[in-house]
C-alpha positions as MATLAB code, in Angstrom:
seq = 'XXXXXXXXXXXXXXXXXXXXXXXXXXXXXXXXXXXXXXXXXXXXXXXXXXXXXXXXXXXXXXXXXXXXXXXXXXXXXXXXXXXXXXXXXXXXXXXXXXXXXXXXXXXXXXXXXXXXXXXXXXXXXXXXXXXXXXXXXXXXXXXXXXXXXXXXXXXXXXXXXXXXXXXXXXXXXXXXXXXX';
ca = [
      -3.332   -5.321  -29.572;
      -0.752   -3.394  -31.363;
       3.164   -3.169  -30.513;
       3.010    0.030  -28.738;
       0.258   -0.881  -26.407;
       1.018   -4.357  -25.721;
       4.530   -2.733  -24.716;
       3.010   -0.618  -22.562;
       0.756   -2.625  -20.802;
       3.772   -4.660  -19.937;
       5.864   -1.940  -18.832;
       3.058   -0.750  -16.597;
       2.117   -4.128  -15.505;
       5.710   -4.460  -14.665;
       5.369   -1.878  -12.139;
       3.149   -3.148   -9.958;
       3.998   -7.009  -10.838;
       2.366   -9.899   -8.416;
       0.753  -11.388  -10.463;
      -2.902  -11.043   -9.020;
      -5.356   -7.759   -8.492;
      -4.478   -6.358   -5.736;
      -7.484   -6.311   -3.958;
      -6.430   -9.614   -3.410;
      -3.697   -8.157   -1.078;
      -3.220   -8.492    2.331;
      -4.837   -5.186    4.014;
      -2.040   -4.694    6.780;
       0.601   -5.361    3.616;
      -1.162   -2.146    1.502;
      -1.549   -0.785    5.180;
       2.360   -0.983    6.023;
       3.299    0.384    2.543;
       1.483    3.242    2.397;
       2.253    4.382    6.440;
       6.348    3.833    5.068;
       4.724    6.764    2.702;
       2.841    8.491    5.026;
       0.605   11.897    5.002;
       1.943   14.490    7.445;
       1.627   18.084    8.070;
       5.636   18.492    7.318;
       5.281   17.245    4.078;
       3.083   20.637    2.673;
       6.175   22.919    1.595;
       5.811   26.577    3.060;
       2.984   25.840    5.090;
       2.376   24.801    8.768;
      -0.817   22.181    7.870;
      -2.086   20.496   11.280;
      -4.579   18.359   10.272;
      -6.835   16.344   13.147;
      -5.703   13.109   14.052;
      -9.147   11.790   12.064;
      -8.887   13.623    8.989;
      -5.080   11.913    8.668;
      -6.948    8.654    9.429;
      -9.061    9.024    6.737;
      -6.592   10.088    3.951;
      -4.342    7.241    5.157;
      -7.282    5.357    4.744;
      -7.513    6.658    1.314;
      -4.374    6.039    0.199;
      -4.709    2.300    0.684;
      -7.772    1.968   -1.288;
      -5.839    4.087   -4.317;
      -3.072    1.906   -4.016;
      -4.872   -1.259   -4.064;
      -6.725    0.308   -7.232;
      -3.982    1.413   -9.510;
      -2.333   -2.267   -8.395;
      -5.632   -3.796   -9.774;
      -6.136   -1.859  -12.865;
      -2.505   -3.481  -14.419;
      -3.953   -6.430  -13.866;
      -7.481   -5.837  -15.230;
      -5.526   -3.947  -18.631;
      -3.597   -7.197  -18.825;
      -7.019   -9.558  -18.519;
      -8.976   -7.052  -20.807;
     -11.505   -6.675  -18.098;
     -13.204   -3.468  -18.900;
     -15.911   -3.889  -16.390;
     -13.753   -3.998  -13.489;
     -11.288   -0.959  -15.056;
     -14.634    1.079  -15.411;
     -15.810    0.351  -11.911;
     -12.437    0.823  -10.126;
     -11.860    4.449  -12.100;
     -15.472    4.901  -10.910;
     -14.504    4.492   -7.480;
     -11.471    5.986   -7.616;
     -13.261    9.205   -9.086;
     -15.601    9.492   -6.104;
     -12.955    8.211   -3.675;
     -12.976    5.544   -2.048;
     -13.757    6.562    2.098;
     -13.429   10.357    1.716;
     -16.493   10.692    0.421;
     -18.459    8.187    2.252;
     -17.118    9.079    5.800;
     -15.923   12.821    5.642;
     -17.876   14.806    7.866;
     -18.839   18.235    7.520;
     -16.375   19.680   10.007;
     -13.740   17.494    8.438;
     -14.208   18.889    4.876;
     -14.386   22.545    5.770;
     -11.060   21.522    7.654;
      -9.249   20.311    4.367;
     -11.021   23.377    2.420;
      -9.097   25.662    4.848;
      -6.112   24.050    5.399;
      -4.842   22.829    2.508;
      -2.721   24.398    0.087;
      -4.767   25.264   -3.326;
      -1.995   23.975   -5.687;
      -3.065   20.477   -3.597;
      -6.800   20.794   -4.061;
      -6.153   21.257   -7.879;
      -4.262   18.198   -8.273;
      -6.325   16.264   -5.790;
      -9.353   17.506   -8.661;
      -7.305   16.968  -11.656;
      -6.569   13.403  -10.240;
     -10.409   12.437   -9.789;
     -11.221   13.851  -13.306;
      -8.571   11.499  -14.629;
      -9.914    8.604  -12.902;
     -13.023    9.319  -14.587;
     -11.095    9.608  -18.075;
      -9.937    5.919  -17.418;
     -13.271    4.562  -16.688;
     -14.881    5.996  -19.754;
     -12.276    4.750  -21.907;
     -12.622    1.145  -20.214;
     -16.222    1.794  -20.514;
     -15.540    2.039  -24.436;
     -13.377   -0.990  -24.686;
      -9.999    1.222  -25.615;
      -7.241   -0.456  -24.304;
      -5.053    2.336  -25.931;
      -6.647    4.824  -24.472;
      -6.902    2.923  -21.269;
      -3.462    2.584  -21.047;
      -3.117    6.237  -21.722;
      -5.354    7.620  -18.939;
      -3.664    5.500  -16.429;
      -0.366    6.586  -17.318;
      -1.684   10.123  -16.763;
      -3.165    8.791  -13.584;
       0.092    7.793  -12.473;
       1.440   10.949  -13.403;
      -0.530   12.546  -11.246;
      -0.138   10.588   -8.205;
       4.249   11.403   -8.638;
       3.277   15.077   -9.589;
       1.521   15.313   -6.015;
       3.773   13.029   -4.260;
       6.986   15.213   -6.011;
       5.241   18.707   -4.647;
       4.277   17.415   -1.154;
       5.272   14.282    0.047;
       9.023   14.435   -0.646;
      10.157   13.196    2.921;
       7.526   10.146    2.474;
       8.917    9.870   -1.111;
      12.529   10.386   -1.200;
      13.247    9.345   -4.555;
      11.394   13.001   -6.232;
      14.458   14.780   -4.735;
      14.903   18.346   -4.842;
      13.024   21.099   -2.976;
      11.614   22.438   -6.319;
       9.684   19.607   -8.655;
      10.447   20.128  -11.816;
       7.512   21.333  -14.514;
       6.719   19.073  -17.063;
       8.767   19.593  -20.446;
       7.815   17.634  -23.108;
];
């Protein structure tokens, strides 16, 4: 493993330290963390989103599973466990309860309600998680490391836009554009 990567695996590892995957975590811990973060209809700039009491069940839901999945996949990078990377992009591609349990009234509920910048970056964020599992499934750990960073980047790119109040650390009303 070259410099760069092994540097980055460590700063990224260092992110979610614990020292174990974190599947391995308590479910009420992941389950308190993500409710201090949670989904709401104030947190949609410009728009007045009600979403049923289910629906924000399920994408709380949701949000656990994600969170115990990027914790894992620092630990899997760091263990050079390709199989388990591959299969938690996997499921993080096809989500983890949305798809399984969303029911027809529920979906046509987000496809109305929801703002389309949000549906874009909720697409552009499965897509990547598919980008990470291929390069797992090659054995890349450079390129591993690189699709989770932009994995990451989309998770604060959505949470920046519309979850500020859950999120306080993203700041100001406008997110700022990337400028590389």
């Amino acid at each position: 493993m070259n410099t760069k990567l092994l540097t980055a695996v460590l700063l990224i590892g260092s992110l979610f330290a614990g020292g174990s995957p974190a599947f391995a975590a308590e479910p009420d811990a992941l389950n308190q963390e993500v409710q201090q973060h949670d989904i709401s209809h104030q947190d949609i700039p410009g728009q007045n989103v009600q979403l049923s009491p289910d629906l924000l069940a399920l994408l709380r839901a949701e949000m656990v599973e994600i969170t115990a999945g990027m914790k894992s996949i620092t630990y899997f990078l760091a263990a050079g466990d390709w199989r388990a990377i591959e299969e938690t992009g996997e499921k993080i591609r096809h989500s983890y309860i949305m798809e399984m349990k969303l029911t027809p009234v529920q979906a046509s509920e987000l496809e109305e309600k929801l703002p389309e910048r949000f549906k874009q970056l909720d697409t552009e964020f499965h897509q990547r998680a598919g980008k990470l599992s291929a390069a797992a499934a090659a054995h890349d750990a450079e390129l591993v490391v690189f699709q989770y960073s932009r994995l990451l980047e989309s998770c604060t790119v959505c949470h920046a836009a519309y979850a500020r109040s859950r999120f306080p650390g993203f700041g100001s009303d406008s997110p700022k554009e990337h400028s590389h």
